[in-house]
C-alpha positions as CSV (number, residue, x, y, z in Angstrom):
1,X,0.0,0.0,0.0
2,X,1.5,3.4,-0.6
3,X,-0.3,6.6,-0.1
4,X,0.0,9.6,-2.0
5,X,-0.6,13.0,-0.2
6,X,-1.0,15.8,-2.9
7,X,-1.4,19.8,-2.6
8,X,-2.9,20.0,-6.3
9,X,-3.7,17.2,-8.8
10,X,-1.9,16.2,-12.2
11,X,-4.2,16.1,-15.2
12,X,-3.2,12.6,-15.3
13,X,-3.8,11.9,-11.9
14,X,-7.4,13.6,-12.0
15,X,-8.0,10.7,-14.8
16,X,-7.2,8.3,-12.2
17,X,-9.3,9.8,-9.6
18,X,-12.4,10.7,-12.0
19,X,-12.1,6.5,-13.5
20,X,-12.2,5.3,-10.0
21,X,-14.8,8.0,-8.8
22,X,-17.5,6.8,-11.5
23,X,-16.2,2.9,-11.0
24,X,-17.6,3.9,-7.4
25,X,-20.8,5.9,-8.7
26,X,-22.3,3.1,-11.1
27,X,-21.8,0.4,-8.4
28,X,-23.1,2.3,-5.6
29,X,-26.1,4.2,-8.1
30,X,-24.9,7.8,-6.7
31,X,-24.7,11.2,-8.7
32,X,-22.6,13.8,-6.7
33,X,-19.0,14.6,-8.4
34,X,-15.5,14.8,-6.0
35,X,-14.9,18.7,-5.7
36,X,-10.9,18.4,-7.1
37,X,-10.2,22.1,-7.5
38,X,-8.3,23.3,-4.6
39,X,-7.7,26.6,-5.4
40,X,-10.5,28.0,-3.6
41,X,-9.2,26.4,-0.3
42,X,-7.8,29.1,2.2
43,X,-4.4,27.8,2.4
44,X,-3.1,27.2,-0.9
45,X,-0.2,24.9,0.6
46,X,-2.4,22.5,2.6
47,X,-2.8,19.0,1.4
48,X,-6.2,18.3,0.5
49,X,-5.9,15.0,-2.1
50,X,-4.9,11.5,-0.3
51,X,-4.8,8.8,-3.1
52,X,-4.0,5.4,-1.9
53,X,-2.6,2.6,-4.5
54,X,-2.2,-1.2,-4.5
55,X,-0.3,-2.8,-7.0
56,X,0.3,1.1,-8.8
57,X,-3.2,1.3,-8.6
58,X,-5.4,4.0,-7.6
59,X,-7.9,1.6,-5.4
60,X,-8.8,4.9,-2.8
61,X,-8.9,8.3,-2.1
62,X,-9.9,11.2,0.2
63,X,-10.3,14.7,-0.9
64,X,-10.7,17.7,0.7
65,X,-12.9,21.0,0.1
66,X,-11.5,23.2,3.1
67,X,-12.7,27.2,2.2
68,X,-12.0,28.7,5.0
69,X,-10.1,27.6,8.7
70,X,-13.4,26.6,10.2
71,X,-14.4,23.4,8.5
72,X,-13.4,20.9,5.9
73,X,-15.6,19.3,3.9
74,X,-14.8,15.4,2.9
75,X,-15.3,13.3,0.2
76,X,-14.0,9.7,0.0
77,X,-14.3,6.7,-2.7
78,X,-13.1,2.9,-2.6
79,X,-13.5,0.6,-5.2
80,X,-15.9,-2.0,-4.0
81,X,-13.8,-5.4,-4.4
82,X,-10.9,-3.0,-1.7
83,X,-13.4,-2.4,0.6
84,X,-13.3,-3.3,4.4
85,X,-9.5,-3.6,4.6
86,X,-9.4,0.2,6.7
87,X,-8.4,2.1,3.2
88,X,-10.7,5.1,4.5
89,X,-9.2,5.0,7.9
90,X,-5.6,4.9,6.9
91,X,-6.2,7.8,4.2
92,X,-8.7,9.8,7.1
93,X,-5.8,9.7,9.4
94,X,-3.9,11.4,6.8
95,X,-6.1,13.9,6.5
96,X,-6.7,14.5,9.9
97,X,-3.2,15.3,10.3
98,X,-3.3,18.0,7.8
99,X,-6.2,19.3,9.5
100,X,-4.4,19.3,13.0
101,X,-1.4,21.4,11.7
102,X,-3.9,24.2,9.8
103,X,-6.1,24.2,13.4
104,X,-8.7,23.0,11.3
105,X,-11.7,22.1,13.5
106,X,-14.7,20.7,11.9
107,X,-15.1,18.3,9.4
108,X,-18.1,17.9,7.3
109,X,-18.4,14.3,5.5
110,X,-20.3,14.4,2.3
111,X,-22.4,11.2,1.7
112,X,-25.4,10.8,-0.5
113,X,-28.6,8.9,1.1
114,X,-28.5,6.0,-1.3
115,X,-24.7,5.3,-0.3
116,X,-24.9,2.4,2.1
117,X,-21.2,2.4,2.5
118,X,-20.7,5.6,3.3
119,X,-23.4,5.7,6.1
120,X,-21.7,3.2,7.5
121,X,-18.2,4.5,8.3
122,X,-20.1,7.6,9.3
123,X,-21.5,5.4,11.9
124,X,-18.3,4.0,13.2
125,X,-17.3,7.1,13.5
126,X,-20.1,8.4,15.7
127,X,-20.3,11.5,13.5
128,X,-23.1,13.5,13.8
């Protein structure tokens, strides 16, 4: 497993993330898009893309949507056959890292109704 922590994304990485993203969309029936431009993010140094690979392939990711100090907003994908092997977890503790050193407080987890998967790591994580 190697993990990727990225300030901006390559066009040729966005391909990676946009194939996986609607791998992840037509096998869990959902419609939102992953918010990639970080350029409206307040700090224009802070990491915001965690991309996780197996076999030099993109099998995970976490982004984030951070606009101003008080909150980030997340968004994560897994492929379905990588699931349950603590992907999100390892690639949310990266992120919450970042967070910590901008004094970022809140986080916000974006997750569509329909997406079982996603309600459920909400729910181990006793987010509200």
């Amino acid at each position: 497993m190697i993990i990727k922590e990225l300030v901006k994304a390559s066009e040729e990485v966005i391909k990676e993330i946009r194939q996986l993203e609607i791998a992840c969309k037509d096998y869990d029936k959902l419609t939102g898009d992953i918010f990639l431009d970080s350029s409206l993010n307040f700090n224009p140094y802070m990491k915001n893309i965690f991309l996780l690979y197996e076999d030099d392939k993109l099998v995970s990711l976490l982004t984030m949507f951070i606009p101003t100090q008080t909150e980030a907003e997340i968004s994560s994908f897994t492929l379905p056959k990588y699931r349950q092997k603590g992907y999100f977890k390892a690639l949310f503790v990266k992120a919450s890292n970042e967070l910590k050193k901008y004094e970022v407080q809140d986080v916000l987890f974006v997750c569509e109704p329909q997406s079982f998967s996603g309600k459920a790591v909400i729910k181990k994580l006793k987010a509200s």
